[in-house]
C-alpha positions as CSV (number, residue, x, y, z in Angstrom):
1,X,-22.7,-9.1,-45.1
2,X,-19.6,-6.9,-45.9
3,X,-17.9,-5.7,-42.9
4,X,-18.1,-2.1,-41.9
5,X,-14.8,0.3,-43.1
6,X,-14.3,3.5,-41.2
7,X,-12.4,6.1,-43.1
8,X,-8.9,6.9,-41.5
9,X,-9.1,10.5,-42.1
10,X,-12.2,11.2,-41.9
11,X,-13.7,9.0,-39.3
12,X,-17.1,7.9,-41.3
13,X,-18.4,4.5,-42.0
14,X,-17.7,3.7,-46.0
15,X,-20.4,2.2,-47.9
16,X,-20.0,-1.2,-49.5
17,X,-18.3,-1.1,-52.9
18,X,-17.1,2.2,-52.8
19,X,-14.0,4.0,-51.1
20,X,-10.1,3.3,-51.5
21,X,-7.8,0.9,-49.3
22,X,-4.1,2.4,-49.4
23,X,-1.2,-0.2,-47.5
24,X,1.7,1.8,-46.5
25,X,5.5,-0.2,-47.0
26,X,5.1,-0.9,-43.4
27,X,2.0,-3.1,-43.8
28,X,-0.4,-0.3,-42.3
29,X,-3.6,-0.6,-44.0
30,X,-5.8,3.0,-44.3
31,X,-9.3,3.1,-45.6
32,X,-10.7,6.1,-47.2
33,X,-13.7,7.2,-48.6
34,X,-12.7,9.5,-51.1
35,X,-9.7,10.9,-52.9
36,X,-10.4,14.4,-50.8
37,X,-9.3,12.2,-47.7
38,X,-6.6,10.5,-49.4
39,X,-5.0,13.9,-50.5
40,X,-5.5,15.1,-47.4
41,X,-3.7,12.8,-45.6
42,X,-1.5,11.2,-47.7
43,X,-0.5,14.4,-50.1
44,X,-0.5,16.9,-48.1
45,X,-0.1,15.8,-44.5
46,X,-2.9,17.4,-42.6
47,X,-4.1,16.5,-39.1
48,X,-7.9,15.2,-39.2
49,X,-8.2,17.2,-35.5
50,X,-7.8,20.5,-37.0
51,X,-9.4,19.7,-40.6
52,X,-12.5,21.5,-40.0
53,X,-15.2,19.1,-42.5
54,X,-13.9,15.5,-40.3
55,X,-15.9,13.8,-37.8
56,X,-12.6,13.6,-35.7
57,X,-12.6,17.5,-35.5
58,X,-16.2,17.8,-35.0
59,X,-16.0,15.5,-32.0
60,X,-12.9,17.3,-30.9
61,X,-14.8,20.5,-30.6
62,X,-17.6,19.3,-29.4
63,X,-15.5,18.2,-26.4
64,X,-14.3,21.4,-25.1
């Protein structure tokens, strides 16, 4: 059984066989699901708190 990936921006589980895996020059590993998250993060520097479509902010609001 493959083990479960959670996306780094996002915050959802990834599929077997399908996403990305980016390692940073520092050794940091980050999983994502697809090249929307990857830009988002990596590209343009955005905040998955305050990205509306991400689990992280849905969880966030659902907080408050």
């Amino acid at each position: 059984m493959a083990e479960k990936r959670v996306c780094s921006f996002t915050g959802k589980i990834i599929p077997p066989g399908t996403g990305s895996i980016y390692v940073k020059k520092n050794g940091q590993v980050l999983h994502f699901i697809n090249s929307k998250a990857r830009k988002n993060m990596l590209n343009l520097g955005r905040n998955p708190a305050r990205t509306e479509w991400t689990d992280t902010a849905h969880k966030k609001k659902k907080s408050n």
